[in-house]
N, C-alpha and C positions, 0 to 999 in steps of 0.2 A: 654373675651379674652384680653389679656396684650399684649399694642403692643412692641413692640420689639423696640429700640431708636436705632439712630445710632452712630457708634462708634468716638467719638472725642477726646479719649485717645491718645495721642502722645508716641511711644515708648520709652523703658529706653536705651540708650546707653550708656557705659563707656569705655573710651579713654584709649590707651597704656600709660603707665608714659610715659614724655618727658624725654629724654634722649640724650649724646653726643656723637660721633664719631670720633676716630683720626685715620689721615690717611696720610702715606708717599707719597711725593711729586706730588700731584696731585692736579686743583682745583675741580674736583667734581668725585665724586664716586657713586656709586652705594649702595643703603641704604636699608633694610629690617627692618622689625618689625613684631612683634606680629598683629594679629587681632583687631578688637573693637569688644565689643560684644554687644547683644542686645536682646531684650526681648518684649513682646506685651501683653496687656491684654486681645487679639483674643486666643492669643496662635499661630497666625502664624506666617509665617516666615518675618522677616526685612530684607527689602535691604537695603544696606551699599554702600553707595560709598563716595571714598578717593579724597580728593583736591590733592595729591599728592601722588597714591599708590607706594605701598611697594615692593622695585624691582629696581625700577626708578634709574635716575642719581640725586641727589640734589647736589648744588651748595655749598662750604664751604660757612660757614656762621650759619644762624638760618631761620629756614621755620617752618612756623606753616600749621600744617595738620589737613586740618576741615572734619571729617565725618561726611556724613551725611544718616541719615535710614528712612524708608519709610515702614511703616506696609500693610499690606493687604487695610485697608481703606481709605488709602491715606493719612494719620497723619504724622508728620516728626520731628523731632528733628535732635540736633547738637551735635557734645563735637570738643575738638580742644587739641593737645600736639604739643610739641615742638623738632624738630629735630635740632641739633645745629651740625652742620660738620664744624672741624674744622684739615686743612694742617697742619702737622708738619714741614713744610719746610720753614713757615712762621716764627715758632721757633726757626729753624736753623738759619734763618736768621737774626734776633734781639737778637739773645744771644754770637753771632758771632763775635759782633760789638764792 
């Protein structure tokens, strides 16, 4: 009988493209995105969780959002995009001058 190994395969995740946000007179907003998604050599399901979910307030600027997944046997990987929020009122103001 073949014994069975255990599984040390780390999930496949893939990140939302990084993308930018404009937004009238405020310094942070409320930001959405797409999912990551992810995949197992189990076949089961990966948990995902967000350095920064999607919903939230981010600050203008640039935040990098690290997911991370966790397969049934406790395997993990990362991926990482970039949300860049950026005030249009910052543009009103240096184009003003």
């Amino acid at each position: 009988m073949a014994s069975v190994g255990q599984d040390t395969t780390p999930p496949m995740l893939t990140c939302p493209d990084s993308f930018t946000r404009y937004f009238q007179e405020q310094a942070t907003r409320t930001v959405t995105y797409p999912p990551a998604t992810a995949s197992d050599n189990s076949g089961g399901a990966v948990s995902l969780s967000y350095s920064q979910p999607s919903g939230l307030t981010f600050n203008v600027g640039d935040t990098t959002v690290t997911v991370t997944g966790i397969d049934p046997s406790g395997n993990s990987d990362q991926c990482e995009f970039n949300v860049t929020v950026i005030g249009m009122w910052y543009w009103s103001i240096f184009l003003s001058r």
